[in-house]
N, C-alpha and C positions, 0 to 999 in steps of 0.2 A: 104392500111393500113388506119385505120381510127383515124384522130387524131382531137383533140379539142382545143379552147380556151375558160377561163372564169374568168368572172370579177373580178378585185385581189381583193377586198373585199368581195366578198363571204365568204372566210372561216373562216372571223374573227369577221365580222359588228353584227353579235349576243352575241359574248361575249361583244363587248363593248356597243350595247344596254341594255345589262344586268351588265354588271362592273361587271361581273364574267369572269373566263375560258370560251376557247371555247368549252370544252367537258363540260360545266356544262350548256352551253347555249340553246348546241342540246340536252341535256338530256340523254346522255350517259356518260360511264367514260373515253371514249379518248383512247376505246383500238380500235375501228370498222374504223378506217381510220385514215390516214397520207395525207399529204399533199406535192408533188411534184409541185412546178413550180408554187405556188398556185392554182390547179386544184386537187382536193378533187377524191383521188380515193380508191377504197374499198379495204382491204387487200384482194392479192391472185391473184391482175389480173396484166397480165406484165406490166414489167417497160415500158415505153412509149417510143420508138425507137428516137430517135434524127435526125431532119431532116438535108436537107444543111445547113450552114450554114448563117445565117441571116444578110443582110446588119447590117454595124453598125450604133448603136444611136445617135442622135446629144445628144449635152450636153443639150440642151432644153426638148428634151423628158425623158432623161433618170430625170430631174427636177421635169418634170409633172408626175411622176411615183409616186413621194413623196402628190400628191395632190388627193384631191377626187372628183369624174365622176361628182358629183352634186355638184351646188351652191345656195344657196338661194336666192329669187326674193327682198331680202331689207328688207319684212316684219316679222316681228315677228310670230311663229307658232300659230296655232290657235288651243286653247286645251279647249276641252268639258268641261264644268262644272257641276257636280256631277253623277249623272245613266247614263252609258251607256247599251243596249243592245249587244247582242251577233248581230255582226254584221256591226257595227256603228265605226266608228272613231272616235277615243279619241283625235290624233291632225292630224291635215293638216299643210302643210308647200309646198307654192310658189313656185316651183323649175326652173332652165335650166340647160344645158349644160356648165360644166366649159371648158370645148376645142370644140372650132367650129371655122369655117371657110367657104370657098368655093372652088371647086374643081377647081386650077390652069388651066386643057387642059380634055378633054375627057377622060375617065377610059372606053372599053370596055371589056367583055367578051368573051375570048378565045373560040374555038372551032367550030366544023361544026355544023351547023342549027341555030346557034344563031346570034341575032345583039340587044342583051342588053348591054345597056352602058348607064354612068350616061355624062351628058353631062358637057362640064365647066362650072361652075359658078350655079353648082351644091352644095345647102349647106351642108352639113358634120357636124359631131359631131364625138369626137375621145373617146374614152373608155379604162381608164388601164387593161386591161386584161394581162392572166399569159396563157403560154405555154407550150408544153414539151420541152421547150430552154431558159425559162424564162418569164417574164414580159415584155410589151411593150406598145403604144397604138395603138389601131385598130379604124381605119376609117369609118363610117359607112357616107350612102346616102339615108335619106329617100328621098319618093318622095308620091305625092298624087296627082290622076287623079282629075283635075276639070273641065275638059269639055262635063262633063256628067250632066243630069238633077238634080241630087242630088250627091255632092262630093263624092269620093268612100274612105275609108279608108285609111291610112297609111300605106304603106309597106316601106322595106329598104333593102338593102343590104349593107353587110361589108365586107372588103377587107383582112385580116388576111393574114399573110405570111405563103403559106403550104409547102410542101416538097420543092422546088425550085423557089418559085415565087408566088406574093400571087394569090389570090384565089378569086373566086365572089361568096358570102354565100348569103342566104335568111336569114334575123333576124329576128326572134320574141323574144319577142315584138318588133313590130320596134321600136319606139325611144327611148328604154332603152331594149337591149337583155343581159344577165346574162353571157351566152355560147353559142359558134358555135363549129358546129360538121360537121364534113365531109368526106367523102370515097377519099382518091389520087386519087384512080383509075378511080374515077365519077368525079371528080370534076371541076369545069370548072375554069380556068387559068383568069389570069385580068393582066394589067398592073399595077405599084404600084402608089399609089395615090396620086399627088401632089398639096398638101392642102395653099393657101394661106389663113393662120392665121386673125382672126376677128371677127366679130359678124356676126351671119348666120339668115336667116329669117325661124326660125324655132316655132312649134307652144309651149306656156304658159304650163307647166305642174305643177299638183299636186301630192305631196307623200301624200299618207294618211298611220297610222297604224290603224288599225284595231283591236277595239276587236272581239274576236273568241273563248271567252268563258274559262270554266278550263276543266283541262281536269283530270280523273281519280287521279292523283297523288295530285289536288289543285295547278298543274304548272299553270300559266297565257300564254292563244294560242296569240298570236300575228300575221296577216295576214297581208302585206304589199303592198299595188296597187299603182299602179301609173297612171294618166289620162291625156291622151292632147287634149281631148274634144272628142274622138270616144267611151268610157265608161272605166271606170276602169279593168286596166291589171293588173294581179297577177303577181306578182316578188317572193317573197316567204312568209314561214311561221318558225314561229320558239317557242318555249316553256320558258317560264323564271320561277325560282321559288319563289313560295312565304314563307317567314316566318309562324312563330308559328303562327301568329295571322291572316294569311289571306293574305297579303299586300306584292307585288310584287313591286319592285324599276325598273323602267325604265328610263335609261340615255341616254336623246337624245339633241343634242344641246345646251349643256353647262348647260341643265337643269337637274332635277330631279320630274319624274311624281312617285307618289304613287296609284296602282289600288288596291282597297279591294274588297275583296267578302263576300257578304253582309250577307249569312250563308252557310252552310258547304253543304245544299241541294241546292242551288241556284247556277245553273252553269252557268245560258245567263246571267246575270249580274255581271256590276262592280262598285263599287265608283270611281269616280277620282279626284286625289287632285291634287294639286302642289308645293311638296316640295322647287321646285327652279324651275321659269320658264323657257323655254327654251328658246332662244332668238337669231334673225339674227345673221349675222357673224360669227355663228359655225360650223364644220363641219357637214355635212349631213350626215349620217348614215345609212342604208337601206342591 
């Protein structure tokens, strides 16, 4: 059986960048999907089988379940001022990891032919994600070869609890993945992971949104990457609309941006203002 986790704010982080509905976000009317377990599935496909059942939550986790994956680096977001292009960031904002740590003992990889394991004192990053059993956080381990002539990129694995015991996934992106997906029947078995709580030597990352132009309707594209110095990784994309006059309202960190489109045949362009800036100590949104 093939079952999945993904990040609990998926299926809401564009209604509230937009201070609309989520069905007014994605540009639909809210009939093409429902939502179980916070994992967005499309009507028509079965209900999602219920595995063992999952150790229980400390009252710490079940806490951090209330908070968001990302925190800001202190600084205040960094928002364009006036034209942007189709393509270009309108703001940047600082980011880490609001849960990390380091891996208390060894987490290997179940099964024959393998001997992947993250070793202790392995840093970690944990991520709200939602299940078919609910919401929880999952574990992730990057890691990055550097005793090669030139560093080789970031990979990671996360440990998500499958049918009986959790699991060792490949995540992309690594240090920010959306959703893990994987076969029972393939999948390779790990011990569960035990995370000594703290700050982890993990690399500086940037949110950037992205303008991405209008699209046929005059919605505002919205492209969202994220970078920890290997180049910007896509997270996702989403549509917001704009009023009579052009001007889409975007609500990101206690701020308010206003994008115009400068006329009605002009699609790679936007104005950007700032109704209310956004500013550290908000939540992150993405």
């Amino acid at each position: 059986m093939r079952r999945g986790w993904g990040f609990a704010g998926l299926a809401v982080g564009a209604a509230v960048v937009a201070g609309a509905s989520p069905a007014m976000a994605r540009g639909g009317s809210g009939g093409h999907t429902h939502v179980v377990g916070y994992i967005i599935y499309s009507n028509g496909s079965p209900t999602p089988a219920m595995h063992s059942p999952r150790p229980a939550m400390s009252a710490e986790t079940l806490k951090d379940l209330q908070r968001p994956a990302l925190t800001d680096d202190g600084k205040d977001p960094v928002v364009a001022s006036g034209m942007v292009r189709k393509g270009q960031a309108f703001m940047t904002v600082g980011v880490r990891h609001t849960f990390t740590g380091v891996l208390a003992g060894e987490v290997k990889a179940k099964g024959w032919f393998t001997n992947a394991k993250a070793a202790a004192g392995t840093p970690v990053f944990g991520l709200p994600m939602g299940g078919p059993d609910g919401p929880g956080i999952v574990w992730c381990a990057p890691q990055r070869r550097t005793d090669r002539k030139a560093p080789e990129p970031w990979t990671a694995v996360c440990l998500p609890y499958g049918d009986a015991s959790n699991v060792w996934i490949k995540a992309e992106p690594a240090l920010l993945p959306l959703s893990l997906t994987w076969d029972d029947k393939i999948a390779r078995g790990a011990q569960a992971p035990d995370v000594t709580r703290g700050p982890a030597d993990l690399p500086a990352m940037t949110l950037s949104y992205v303008f991405d132009g209008w699209d046929e309707r005059g919605w505002l594209l919205v492209r969202e990457t994220i970078d920890w110095g290997d180049g910007p990784e896509p997270l996702r994309s989403i549509a917001l609309p704009a009023d009579a006059q052009g001007v889409a309202s975007v609500k990101l960190m206690g701020g308010r941006l206003a994008l115009t489109r400068p006329a009605a045949t002009t699609a790679d362009q936007a104005m950007v203002a700032q109704d209310a800036p956004p500013r550290a100590g908000q939540p992150v949104v993405f």
